[in-house]
C-alpha positions in Angstrom: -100.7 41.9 71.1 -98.9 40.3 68.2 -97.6 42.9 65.4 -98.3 42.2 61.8 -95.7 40.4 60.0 -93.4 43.6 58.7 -93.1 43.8 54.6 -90.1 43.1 53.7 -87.8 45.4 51.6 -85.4 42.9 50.8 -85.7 42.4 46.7 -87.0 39.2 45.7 -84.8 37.5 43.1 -86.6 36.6 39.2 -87.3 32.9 40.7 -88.6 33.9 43.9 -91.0 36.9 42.3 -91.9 34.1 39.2 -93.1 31.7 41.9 -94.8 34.3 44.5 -97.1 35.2 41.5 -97.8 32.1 40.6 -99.3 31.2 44.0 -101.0 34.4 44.5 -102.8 33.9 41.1 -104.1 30.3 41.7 -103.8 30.2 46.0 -103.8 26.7 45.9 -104.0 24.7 49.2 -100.7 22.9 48.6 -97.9 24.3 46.7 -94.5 22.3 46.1 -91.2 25.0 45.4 -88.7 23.0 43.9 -85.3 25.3 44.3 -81.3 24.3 44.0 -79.5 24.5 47.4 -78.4 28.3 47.9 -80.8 29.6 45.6 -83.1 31.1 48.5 -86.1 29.0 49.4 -86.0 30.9 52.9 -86.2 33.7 51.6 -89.6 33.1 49.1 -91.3 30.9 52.0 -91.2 33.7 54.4 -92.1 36.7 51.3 -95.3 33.8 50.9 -96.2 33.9 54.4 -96.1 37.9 55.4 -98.5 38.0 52.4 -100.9 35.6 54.0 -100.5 36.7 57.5 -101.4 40.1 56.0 -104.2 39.5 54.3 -105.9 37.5 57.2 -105.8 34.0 54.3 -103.6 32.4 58.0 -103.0 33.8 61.1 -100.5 30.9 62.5 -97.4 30.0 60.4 -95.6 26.3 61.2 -92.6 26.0 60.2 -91.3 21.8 60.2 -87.4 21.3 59.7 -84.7 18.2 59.3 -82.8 19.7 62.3 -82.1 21.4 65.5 -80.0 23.7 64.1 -82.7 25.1 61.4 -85.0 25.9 63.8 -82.3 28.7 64.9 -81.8 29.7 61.4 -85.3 30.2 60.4 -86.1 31.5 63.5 -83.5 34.5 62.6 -84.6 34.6 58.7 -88.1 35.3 59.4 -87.4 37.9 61.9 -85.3 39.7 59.1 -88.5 39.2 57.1 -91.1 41.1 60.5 -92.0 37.6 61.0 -91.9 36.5 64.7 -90.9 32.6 64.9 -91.0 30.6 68.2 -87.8 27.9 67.7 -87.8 27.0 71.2 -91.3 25.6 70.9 -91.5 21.8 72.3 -93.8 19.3 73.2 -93.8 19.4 76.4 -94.3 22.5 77.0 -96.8 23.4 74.2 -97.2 27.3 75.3 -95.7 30.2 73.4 -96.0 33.9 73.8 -98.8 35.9 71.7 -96.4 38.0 70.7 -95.0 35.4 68.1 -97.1 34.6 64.5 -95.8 31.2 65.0 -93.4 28.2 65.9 -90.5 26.2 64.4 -90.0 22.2 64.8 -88.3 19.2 63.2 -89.8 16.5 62.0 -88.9 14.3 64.7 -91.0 16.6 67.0 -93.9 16.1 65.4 -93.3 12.3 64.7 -93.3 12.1 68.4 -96.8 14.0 69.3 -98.5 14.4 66.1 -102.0 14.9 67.8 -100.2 18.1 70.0 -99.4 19.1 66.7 -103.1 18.9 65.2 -105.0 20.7 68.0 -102.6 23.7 67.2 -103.3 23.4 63.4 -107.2 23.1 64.4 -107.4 25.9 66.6 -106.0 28.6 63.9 -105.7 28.8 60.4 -102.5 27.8 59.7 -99.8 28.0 57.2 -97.6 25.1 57.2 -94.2 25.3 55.5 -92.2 21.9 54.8 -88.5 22.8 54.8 -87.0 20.0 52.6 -90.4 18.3 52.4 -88.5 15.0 50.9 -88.1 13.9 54.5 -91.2 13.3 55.1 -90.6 10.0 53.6 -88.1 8.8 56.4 -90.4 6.6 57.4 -93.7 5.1 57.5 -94.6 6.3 60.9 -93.2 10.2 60.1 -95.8 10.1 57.0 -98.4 9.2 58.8 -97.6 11.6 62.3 -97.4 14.4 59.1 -100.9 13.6 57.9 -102.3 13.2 61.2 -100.5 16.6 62.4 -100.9 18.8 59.0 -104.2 17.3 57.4 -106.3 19.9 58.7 -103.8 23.6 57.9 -105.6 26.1 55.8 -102.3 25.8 53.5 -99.4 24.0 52.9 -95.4 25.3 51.3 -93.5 22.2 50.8 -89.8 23.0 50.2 -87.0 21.1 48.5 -83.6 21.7 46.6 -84.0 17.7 46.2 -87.4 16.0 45.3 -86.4 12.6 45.2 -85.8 9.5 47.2 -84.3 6.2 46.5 -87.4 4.3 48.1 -90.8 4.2 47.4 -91.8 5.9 50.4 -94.5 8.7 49.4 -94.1 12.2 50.7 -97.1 13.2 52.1 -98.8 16.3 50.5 -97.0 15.7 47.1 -98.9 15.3 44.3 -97.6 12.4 42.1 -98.9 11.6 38.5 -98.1 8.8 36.0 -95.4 9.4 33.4 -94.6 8.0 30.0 -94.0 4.6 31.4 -96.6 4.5 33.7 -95.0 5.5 37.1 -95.6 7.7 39.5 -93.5 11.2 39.5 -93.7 13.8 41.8 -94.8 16.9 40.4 -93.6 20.3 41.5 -95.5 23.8 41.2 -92.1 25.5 40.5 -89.1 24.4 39.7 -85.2 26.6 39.5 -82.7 24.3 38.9 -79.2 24.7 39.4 -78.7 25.2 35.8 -80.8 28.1 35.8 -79.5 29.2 38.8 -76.0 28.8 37.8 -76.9 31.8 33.9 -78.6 33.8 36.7 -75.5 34.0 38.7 -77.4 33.3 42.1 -75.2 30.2 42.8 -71.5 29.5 42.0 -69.8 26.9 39.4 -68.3 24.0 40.9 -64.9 22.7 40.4 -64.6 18.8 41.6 -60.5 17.7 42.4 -61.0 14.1 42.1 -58.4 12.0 43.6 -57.9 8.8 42.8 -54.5 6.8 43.9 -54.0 3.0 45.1 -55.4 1.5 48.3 -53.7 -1.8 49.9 -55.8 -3.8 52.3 -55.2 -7.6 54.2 -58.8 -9.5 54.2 -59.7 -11.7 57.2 -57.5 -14.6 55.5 -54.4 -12.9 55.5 -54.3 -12.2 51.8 -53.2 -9.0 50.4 -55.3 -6.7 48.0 -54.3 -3.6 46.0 -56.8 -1.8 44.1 -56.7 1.6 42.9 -59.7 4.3 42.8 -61.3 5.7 39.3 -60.8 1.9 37.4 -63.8 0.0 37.2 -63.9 -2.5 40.6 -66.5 -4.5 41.9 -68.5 -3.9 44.7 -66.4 -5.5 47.5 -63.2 -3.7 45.5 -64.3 -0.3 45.6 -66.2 -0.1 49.3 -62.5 -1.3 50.5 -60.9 1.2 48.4 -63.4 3.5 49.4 -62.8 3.3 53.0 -59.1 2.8 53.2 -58.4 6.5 51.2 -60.8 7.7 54.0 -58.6 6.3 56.9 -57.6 9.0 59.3 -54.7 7.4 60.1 -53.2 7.0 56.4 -51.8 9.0 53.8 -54.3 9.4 51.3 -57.1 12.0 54.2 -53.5 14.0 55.0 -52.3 14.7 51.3 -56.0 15.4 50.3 -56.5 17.9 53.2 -52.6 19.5 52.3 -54.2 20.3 48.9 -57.4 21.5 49.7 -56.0 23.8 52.1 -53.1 25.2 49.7 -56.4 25.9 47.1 -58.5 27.8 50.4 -55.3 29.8 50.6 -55.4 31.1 46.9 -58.9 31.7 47.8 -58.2 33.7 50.5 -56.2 36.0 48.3 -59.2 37.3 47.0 -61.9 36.1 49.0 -60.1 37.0 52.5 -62.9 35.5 54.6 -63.3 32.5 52.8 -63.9 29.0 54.2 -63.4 25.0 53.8 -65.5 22.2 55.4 -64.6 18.2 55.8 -67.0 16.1 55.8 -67.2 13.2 57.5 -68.7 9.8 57.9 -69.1 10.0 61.4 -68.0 11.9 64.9 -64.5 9.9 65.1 -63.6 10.2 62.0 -64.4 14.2 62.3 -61.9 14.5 65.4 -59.0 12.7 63.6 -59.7 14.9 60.8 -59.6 17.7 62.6 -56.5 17.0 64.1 -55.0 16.5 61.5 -56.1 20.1 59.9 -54.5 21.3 62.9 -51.3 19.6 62.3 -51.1 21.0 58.9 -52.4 24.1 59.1 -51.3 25.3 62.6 -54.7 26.3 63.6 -57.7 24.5 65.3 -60.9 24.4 63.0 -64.4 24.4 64.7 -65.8 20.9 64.9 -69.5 20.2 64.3 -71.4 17.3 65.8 -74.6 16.0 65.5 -75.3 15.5 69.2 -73.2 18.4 70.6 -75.8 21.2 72.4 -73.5 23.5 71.3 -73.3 22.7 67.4 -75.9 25.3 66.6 -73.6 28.2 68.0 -70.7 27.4 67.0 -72.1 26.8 63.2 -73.2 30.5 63.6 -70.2 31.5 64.8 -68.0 30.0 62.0 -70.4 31.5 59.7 -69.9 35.0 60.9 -66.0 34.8 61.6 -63.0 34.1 59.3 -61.3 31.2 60.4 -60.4 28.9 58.2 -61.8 24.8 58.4 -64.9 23.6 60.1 -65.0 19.5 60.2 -69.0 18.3 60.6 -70.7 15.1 60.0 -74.3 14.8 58.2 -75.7 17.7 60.1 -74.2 20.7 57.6 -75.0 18.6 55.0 -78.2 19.5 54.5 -80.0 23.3 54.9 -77.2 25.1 57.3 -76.3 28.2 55.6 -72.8 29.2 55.6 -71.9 31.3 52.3 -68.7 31.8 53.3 -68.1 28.1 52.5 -65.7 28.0 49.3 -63.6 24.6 49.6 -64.8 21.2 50.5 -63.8 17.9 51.3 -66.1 15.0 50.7 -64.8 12.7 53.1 -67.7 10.4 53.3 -68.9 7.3 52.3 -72.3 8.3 51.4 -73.1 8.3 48.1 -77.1 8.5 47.1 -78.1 11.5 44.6 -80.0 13.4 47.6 -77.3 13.4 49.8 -74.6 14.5 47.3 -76.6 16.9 45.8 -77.2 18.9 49.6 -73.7 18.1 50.7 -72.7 20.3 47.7 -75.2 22.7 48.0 -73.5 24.0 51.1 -70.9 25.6 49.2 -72.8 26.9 45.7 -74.1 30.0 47.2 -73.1 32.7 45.5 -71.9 36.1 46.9 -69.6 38.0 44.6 -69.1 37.1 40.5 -66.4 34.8 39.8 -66.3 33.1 43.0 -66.1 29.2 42.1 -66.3 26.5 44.6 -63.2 23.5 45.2 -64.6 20.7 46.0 -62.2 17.6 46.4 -63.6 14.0 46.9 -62.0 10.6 45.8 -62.4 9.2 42.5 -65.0 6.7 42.9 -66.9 6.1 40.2 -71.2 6.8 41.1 -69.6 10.0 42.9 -67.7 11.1 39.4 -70.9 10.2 37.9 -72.9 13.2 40.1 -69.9 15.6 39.9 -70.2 15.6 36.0 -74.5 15.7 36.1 -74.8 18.4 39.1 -77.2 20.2 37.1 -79.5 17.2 36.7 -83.1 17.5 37.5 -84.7 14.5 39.5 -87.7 13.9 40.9 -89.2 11.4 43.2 -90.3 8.7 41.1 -92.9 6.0 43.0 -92.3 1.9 41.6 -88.9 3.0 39.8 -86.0 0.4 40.6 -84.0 1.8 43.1 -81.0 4.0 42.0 -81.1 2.6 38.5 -78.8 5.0 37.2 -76.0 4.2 39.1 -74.5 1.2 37.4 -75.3 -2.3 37.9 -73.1 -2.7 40.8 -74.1 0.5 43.1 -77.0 -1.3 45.0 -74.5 -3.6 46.9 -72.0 -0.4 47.4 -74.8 2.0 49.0 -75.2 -1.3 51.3 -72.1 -1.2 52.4 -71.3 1.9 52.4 -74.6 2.9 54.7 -74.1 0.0 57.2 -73.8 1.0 61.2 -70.8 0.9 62.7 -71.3 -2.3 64.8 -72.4 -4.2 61.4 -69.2 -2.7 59.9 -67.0 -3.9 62.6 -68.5 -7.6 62.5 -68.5 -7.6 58.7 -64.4 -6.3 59.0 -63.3 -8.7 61.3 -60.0 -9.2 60.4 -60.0 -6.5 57.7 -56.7 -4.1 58.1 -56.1 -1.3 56.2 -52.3 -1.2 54.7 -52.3 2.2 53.4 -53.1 4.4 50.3 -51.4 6.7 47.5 -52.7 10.0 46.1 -53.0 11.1 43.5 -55.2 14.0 41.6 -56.7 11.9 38.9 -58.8 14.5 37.6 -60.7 17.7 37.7 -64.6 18.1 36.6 -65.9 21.5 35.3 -68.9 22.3 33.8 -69.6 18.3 32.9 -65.9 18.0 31.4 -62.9 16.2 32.7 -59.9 17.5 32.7 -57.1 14.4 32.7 -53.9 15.3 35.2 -53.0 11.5 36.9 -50.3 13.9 39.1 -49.1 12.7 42.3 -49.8 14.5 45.3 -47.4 17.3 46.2 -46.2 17.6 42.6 -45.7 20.6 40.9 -48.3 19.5 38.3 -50.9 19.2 40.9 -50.0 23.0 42.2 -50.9 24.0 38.6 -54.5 23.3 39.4 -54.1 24.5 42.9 -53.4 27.8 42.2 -55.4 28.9 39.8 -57.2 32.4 40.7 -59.9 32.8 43.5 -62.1 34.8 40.9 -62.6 33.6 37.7 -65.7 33.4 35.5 -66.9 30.1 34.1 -65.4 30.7 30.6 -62.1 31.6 32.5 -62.0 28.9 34.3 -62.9 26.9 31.5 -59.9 27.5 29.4 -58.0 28.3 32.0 -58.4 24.4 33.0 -57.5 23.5 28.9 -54.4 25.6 29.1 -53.4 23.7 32.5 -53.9 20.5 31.2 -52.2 21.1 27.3 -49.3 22.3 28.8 -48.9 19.3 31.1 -49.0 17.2 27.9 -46.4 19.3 26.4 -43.8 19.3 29.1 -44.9 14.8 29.6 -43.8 15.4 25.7 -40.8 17.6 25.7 -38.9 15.3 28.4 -39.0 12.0 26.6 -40.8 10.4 28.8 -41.3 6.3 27.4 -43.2 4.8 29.6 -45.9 2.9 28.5 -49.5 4.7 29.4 -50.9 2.6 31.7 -54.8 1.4 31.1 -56.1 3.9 33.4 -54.5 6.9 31.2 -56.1 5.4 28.0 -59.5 5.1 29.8 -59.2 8.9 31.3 -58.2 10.1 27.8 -61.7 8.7 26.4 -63.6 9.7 29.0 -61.8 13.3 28.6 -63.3 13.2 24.6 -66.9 12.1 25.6 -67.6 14.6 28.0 -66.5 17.3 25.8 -68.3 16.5 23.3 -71.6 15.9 25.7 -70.7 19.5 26.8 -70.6 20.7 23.0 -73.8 18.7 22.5 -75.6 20.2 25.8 -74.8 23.8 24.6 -75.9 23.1 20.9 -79.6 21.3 22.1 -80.1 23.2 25.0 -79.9 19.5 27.0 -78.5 18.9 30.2 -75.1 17.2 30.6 -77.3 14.4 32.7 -79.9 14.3 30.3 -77.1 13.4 27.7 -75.4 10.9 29.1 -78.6 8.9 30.3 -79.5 9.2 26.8 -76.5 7.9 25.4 -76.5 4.8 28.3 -80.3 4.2 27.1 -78.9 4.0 23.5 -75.8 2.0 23.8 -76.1 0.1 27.4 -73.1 0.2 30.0 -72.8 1.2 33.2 -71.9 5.1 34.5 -68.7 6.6 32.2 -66.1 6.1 35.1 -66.7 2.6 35.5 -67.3 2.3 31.3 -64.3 0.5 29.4 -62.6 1.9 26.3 -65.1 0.2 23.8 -68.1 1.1 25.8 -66.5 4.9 26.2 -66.0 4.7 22.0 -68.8 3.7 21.5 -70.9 6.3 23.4 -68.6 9.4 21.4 -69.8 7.5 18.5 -73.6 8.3 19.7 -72.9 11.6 21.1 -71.5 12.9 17.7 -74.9 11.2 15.6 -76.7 12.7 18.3 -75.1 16.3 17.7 -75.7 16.3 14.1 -79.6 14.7 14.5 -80.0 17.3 17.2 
């Protein structure tokens, strides 16, 4: 005989409680919870289903996640929440014990045997919950597997930190309505965005270490290429660029993992258990990363890969330890819960707004005040670009041209950047890469960008590596100004002559626009995104880091009419 589903005395947080109440009051069929990564979707989805398991509105819950690994996870949440999850459930073997008020599955599982899936949701009144419901639009056939499974449940939760796609697929059980211009946008039920979420203290600020530095390549002709990170490049400039500062075997991945251990360490200090994660683009470039982690640090970091049994235990075991690295490809990107995550490297060549924007989220939870999370990533522009607007809002938008905000050139970069390895190695024949510098180009805070250009391993760049483990955002803030003014003064003090080069000039403007975008957000109430979209709608140009100087003057020019209109 199954138990009720125990009331919870965990405290709901003022987003979770808004959004209970608001589906209580109306009970609608479907309900979409638009919440930032780290903010506690969990933790409302289960409050939501012990209050219709109670009151007899369901008496099955479904739960449908991206990955293996989740169905652990939620399994555990909703028994800390009297709610008894199946996550071993499978299609072929469809029988679970009576004991348990329902199942967990991925998508996948139901894509496979959707009509398995709709007997169950036809034989009880069922709650379905959507974990990151934006995957449903993976394909064609996992829409249609959803609708055939899911049609028929007494209600529906969909679940996202990230609404939107950069396809037209529809999301099934989203409602979508026609904006200003006629397209179709997704509309959520409730929405806390990170913004919000950052005043309330339930996530953490982030600080990005962007690092740019000059790559050397030989193309298939022989010829030699130098290009360096942060200046505007083409397409074919920047993928290579891209890719050779990601090279294992180069010096760019060691001097970037040097410093983003040196900033865990000052971390530590406070934060004794806290931990960093890599990134990577796939499983071989995760084991040469993690070797070389081991190399410099002198301990072996917990590896994470996508087709490893064992990835789900050892994720919970890094989770609950102390050590210090775990390397992972896509699989801890999106969902896993770790909050003792503090220090990141983006080591990755993917670069869409969803996937950025969950690959972050794994660090922003927030567990103490003044804990602020490191993330260091290379200084390509389209990532600079959602480093400075974390806190945008974004929805799925149906018969928008794809990734429009990116720049005119991003379209052929996400191409290259996403293609398989066998269409990498055919398109690379004869590429080699020669090598790369590093160098910390610059640091983003809050929308602002702190200017350093220091060289790997210089005292300059241990300025900005050892600042404090706890600070507050206004700390850090000035804290960030002080770092970087007295920089300037001692470049002053010794007499150094030598010409600034282009890229200096260029970082200096871009330095000036974003604070006054950040002056500007806290005087409208806008965000930093909404700002700088507004500025490219009134002055054209592509994304600020790929922007020249007359393009960046021209925009402070707008920002500061815009300040005094506003």
């Amino acid at each position: 005989m199954r138990a009720d589903a125990a009331p919870s005395t965990q405290a709901l947080r003022g987003w979770q409680r808004r959004a209970l109440v608001k589906y209580l009051a109306a009970k609608p069929r479907d309900f979409l919870a638009v919440a930032t990564p780290g903010s506690g979707k969990t933790t409302f989805a289960l409050r939501l289903a012990a209050e219709l398991l109670n009151e007899r509105t369901v008496d099955m819950v479904t739960v449908v996640v991206p990955t293996e690994h989740l169905k652990i996870q939620w399994a555990a949440s909703a028994a800390n929440n009297g709610i008894a999850l199946d996550p071993k459930f499978s299609n072929s073997n469809s029988q679970t014990s009576s004991e348990y008020h329902g199942v967990v599955v991925t998508y996948a599982q139901v894509a496979s045997h959707p009509s398995r899936h709709r007997v169950r949701t036809e034989n009880h009144k069922t709650l379905v919950i959507f974990d990151e419901i934006h995957h449903g639009g993976d394909a064609k056939s996992w829409g249609d597997a959803m609708r055939e499974a899911f049609s028929d449940a007494t209600r529906r939760l969909s679940l996202t930190g990230t609404p939107f796609r950069s396809d037209d697929s529809p999301i099934p059980f989203i409602n979508y309505s026609p904006d200003a211009n006629g397209l179709m946008r997704s509309q959520a039920d409730h929405v806390y965005g990170y913004s919000e979420a950052l005043a309330d203290g339930v996530v953490r600020p982030v600080m990005f270490m962007a690092y740019s530095g000059e790559s050397r390549w030989r193309d298939s002709a022989g010829e030699e290429h130098a290009a360096r990170l942060g200046e505007p490049l083409n397409a074919e400039q920047t993928a290579r660029a891209w890719r050779t500062v990601l090279n294992p075997a180069g010096d760019w991945m060691p001097a970037v993992i040097a410093a983003a251990d040196k900033r865990l360490s000052q971390k530590r200090q406070h934060v004794p258990d806290a931990g960093g994660m890599i990134i990577a683009s796939d499983q071989t470039a995760a084991r040469a990363y993690a070797q070389l982690l081991t190399t410099i640090t002198g301990e072996a970091p917990t590896v994470v890969l996508s087709d490893d049994p064992g990835s789900s235990d050892r994720i919970t075991e890094f989770s609950k330890g102390t050590s210090r690295w775990m390397v992972a490809v896509r699989m801890v990107s999106e969902g896993v819960d770790v909050p003792r995550l503090a220090v990141g490297v983006y080591a990755t060549s993917a670069s869409t707004p969803l996937f950025f924007a969950q690959a972050i989220g794994r660090y922003v939870r927030s567990r103490r005040p003044g804990e602020t999370a490191s993330i260091f990533l290379p200084s390509v522009p389209n990532l600079l670009q959602l480093a400075s607007e974390l806190e945008a809002q974004r929805n799925h938008v149906l018969g928008k041209p794809h990734r429009e905000s990116q720049g005119e050139w991003d379209d052929e970069l996400l191409e290259d950047a996403s293609k398989t390895k066998s269409e990498k190695d055919e398109m690379d024949n004869g590429f080699e890469m020669l090598g790369a510098d590093a160098e910390l180009d610059q640091v983003i805070f809050d929308g602002s960008s702190f200017g350093t250009a220091t060289p790997a391993g210089s005292d300059e760049e241990a300025d900005y590596l050892g600042i404090p483990g706890l600070l507050d955002a206004n700390q850090m803030r000035d804290l960030l100004r002080s770092r970087q003014t007295a920089q300037l003064e001692k470049r002053t003090a010794s007499g150094e002559q030598v010409p600034r080069p282009t890229h200096g000039q260029l970082r200096d403007l871009r330095k000036e626009l974003n604070a006054l975008v950040s002056a500007t957000h806290h005087r409208l109430g806008k965000p930093h995104g909404w700002i700088h979209n507004e500025l490219r709608r009134i002055c054209g140009g592509p994304v600020v880091a790929a922007a020249n100087s007359d393009q960046l003057k021209e925009r402070i020019e707008a920002v500061r009419k815009l300040g005094r209109e506003g």
